[in-house]
C-alpha positions in Angstrom: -29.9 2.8 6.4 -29.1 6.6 5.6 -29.1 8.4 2.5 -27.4 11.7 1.9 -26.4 13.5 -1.4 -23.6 15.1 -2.9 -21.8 15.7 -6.3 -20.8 12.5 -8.1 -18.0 14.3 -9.6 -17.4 15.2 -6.3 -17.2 11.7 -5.1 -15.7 10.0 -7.6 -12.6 12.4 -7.6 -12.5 11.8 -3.7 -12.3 7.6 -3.9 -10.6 7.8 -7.1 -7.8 10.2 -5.5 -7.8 8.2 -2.1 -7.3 4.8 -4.6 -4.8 6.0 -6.8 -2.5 7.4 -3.9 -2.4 3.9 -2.2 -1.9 2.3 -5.6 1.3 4.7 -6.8 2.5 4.4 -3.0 2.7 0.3 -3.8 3.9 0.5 -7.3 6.3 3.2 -7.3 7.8 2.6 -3.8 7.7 -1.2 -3.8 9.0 -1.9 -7.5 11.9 0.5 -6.0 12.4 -1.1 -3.1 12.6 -4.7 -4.8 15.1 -3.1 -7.9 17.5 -1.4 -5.2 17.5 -4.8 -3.5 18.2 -6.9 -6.9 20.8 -4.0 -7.5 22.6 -4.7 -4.8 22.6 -8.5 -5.0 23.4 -8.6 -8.5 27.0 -6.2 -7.8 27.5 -8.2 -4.9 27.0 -5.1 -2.8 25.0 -6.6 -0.6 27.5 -8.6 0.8 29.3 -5.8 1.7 26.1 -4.4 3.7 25.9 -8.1 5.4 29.0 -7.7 7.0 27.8 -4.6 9.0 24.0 -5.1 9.4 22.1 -8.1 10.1 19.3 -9.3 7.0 16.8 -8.4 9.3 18.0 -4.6 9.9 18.4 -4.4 6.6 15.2 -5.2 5.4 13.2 -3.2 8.0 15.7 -0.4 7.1 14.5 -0.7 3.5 10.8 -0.6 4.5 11.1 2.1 6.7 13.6 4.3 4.5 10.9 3.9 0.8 8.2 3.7 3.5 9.1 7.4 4.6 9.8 8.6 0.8 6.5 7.5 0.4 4.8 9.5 3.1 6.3 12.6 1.5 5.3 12.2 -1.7 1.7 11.2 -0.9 2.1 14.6 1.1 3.0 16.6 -1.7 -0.1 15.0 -3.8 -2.7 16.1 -1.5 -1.3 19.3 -0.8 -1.6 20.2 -4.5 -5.1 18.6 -4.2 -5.9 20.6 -1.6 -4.8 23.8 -3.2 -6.8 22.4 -6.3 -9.9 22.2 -4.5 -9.6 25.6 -2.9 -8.8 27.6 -6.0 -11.6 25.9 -7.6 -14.2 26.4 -5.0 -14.9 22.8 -4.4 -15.9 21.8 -0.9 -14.4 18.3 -0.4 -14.8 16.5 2.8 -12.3 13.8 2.4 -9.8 16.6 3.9 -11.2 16.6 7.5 -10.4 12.8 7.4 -7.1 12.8 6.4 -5.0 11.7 9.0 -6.9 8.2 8.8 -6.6 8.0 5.1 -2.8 8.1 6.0 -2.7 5.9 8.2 -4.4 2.7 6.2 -1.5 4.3 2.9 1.4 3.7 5.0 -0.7 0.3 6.2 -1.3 -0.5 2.9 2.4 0.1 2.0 3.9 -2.0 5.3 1.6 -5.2 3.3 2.3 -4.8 0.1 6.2 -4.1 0.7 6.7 -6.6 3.3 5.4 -9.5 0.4 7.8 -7.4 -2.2 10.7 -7.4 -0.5 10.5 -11.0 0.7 9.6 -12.8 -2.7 12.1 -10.2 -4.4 15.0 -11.5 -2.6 14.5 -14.7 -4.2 14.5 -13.0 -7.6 17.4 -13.4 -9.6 17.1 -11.1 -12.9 15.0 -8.2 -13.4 12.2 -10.0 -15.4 11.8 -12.6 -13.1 11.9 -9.3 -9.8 9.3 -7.5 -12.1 6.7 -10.6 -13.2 7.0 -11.1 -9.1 6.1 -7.6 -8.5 3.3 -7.4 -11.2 1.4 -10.0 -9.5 1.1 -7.6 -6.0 0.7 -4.4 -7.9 -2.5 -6.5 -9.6 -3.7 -7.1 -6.4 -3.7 -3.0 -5.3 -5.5 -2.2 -8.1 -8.6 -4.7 -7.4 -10.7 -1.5 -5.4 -10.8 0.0 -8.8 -13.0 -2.4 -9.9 -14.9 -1.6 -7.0 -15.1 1.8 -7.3 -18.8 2.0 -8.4 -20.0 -0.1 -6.1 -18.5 2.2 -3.1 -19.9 5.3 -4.6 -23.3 4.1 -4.6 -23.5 2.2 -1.4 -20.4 3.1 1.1 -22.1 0.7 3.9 -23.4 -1.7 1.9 -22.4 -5.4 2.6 -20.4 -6.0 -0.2 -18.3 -2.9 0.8 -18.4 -4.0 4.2 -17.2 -7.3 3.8 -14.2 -6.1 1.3 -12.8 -3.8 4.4 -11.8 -7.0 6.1 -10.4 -8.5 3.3 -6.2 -7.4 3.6 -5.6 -6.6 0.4 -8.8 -4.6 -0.3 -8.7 -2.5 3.2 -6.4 0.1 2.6 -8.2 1.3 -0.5 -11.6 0.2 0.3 -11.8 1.8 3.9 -10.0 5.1 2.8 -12.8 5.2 -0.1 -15.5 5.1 2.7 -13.8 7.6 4.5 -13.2 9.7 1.9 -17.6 9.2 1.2 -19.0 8.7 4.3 -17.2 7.9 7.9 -17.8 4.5 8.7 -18.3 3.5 12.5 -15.1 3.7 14.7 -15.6 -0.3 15.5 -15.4 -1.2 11.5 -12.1 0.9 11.6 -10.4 -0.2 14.6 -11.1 -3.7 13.5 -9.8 -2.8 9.8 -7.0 -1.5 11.4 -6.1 -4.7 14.1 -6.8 -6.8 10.6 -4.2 -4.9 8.7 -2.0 -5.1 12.0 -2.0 -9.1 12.0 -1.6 -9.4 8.4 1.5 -7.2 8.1 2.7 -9.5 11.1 1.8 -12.2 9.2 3.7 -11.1 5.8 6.5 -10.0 7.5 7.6 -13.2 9.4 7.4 -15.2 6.1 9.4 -12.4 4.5 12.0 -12.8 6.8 12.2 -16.3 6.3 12.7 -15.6 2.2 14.6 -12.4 2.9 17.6 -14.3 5.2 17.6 -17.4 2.5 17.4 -15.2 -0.9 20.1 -12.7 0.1 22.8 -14.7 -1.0 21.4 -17.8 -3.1 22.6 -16.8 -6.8 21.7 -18.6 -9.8 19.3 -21.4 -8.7 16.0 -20.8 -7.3 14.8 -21.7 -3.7 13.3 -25.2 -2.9 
């Protein structure tokens, strides 16, 4: 394959940056988006909101709304980046890319929120919302483990194979992008994966989300 080189410090602020925005987007904005929801079902407000909107309008309306909130903040993160960078001198590629390293944060939010919000309607009290939500955020944070590996070999097969797998493609592929720009096939068939899986996620959330609305003190069979 090809070589090329470039700062590590360089590097490893790009895929660190690119990681820890997809990772804040799915903590901050999904732990939200599951305590609004046990919120509401907890004061009973939610049965208020059932009588105007379906569960389903609802719960895209939730995605959508944090989903959004999201967006902006990410925004206002590389924006302060990019300032960084410029007052400091530093010549970072990852900027030419960025409109495809917001499109796999918001994919990345879409999976991880659509799993949130389904198994936190079945939640109950906060602990049992926030030991469901710790499990996910574990899972976003698996690419930082990867980190290294990335850096030193971007199109390498274990890196290759990772940007297929769900859970690792939003940070894994946005870490490539942010290094070295993989081939358009490996991201339009990141992207269809992404697609599918959201797809995926989301119909069994809805199945949970209609169920776990309004089941209160007894856990779902």
């Amino acid at each position: 394959g090809s070589s090329e080189s470039g700062s590590f410090l360089v590097e490893f602020a790009s895929v660190y940056g690119t990681i820890f925005i997809i990772l804040i987007m799915v903590s901050f904005s999904g732990q939200q988006l599951v305590r609004s929801l046990l919120d509401e079902k907890t004061n009973r407000i939610i049965e208020i909101l059932l009588s105007s909107v379906t569960p389903m309008e609802l719960m895209f309306g939730k995605l959508i709304g944090l989903g959004g909130l999201g967006l902006i903040q990410a925004s206002l993160w590389l924006v302060f980046a990019w300032l960084g960078a410029t007052f400091s001198q530093v010549e970072v590629s990852v900027f030419s890319s960025i409109h495809l390293i917001f499109l796999y944060a918001m994919l990345g939010y879409f999976l991880f929120a659509s799993i949130m919000i389904g198994l936190g309607s079945l939640a109950t009290t906060e602990q049992e919302a926030q030991t469901m939500t710790g499990y996910i955020v574990m899972l976003a944070t698996l690419p930082f483990i990867l980190m290294f590996v990335i850096i030193e070999n971007p199109g390498g097969s274990i890196t290759t194979v990772c940007s297929y797998i769900p859970f690792l493609t939003p940070a894994v592929m946005s870490a490539r992008i942010a290094l070295m720009m993989p081939h358009w096939s490996e991201i339009v068939i990141s992207v269809i994966v992404l697609l599918l899986s959201i797809f995926a996620c989301l119909w069994v959330s809805a199945k949970l989300f209609t169920v776990g609305l309004l089941t209160y003190g007894k856990r779902i069979s």
